[in-house]
N, C-alpha and C positions, 0 to 999 in steps of 0.2 A: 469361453471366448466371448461371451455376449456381453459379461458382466465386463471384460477390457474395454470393448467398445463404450460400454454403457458410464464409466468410469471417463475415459477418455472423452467421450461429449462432450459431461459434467463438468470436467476440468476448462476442456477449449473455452465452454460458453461464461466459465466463468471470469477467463482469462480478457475476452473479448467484453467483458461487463465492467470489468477494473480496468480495462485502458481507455473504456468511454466516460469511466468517471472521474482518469486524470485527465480528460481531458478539458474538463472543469475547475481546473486548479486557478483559484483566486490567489493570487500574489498576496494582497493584503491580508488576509487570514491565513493562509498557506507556507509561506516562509517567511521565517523570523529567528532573530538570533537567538544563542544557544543562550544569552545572559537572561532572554525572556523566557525561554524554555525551564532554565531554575529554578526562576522565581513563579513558575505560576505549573508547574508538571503536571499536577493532576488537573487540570484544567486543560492542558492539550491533552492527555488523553482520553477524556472526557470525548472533545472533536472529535477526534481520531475514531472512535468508537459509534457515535452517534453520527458524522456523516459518511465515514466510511472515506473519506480522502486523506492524504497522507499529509503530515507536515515537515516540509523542508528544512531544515537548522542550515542555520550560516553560523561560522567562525573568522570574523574581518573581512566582512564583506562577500566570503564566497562559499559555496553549498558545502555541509560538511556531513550532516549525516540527512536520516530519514525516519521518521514517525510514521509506522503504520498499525493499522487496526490487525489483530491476530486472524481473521480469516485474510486478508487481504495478503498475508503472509504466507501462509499456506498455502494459498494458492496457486502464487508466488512456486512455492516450494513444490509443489505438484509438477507443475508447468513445464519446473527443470528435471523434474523426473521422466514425466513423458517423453521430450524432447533426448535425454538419455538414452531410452528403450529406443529409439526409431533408428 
């Protein structure tokens, strides 16, 4: 029982630490079309990895997908587990 709890924290706090670091999302760095995203991938993931914010892809002007760093994903993916259980 302690280790769900202990689990459960983990996840909140980490949940609550990714939505304070979207809330630093720089447009200018942060979304960009999917034609720059091609031509330069390993370089956004690079970002993506090193500051830990996500980059927004546009397709004609409008948001299409989402770049995110693999813990910010799992977390992500916890979150909706949790919230399953309860």
């Amino acid at each position: 029982m302690t280790a769900g709890i202990s689990v459960s924290w983990n996840v909140r706090s980490y949940v609550h630490i990714f939505r304070s670091r979207m809330s630093t999302l720089k447009p200018s760095r942060d979304i960009q079309p999917v034609t720059e995203f091609r031509a330069k991938a390993a370089q956004f993931i690079e970002q993506v990895q090193a500051t830990g914010e996500p980059v927004i892809l546009t397709q004609h002007g409008r948001s299409a997908a989402v770049l995110l760093d693999v813990e910010s994903y799992e977390g992500m993916l916890d979150e909706r587990a949790l919230e399953a259980v309860e």
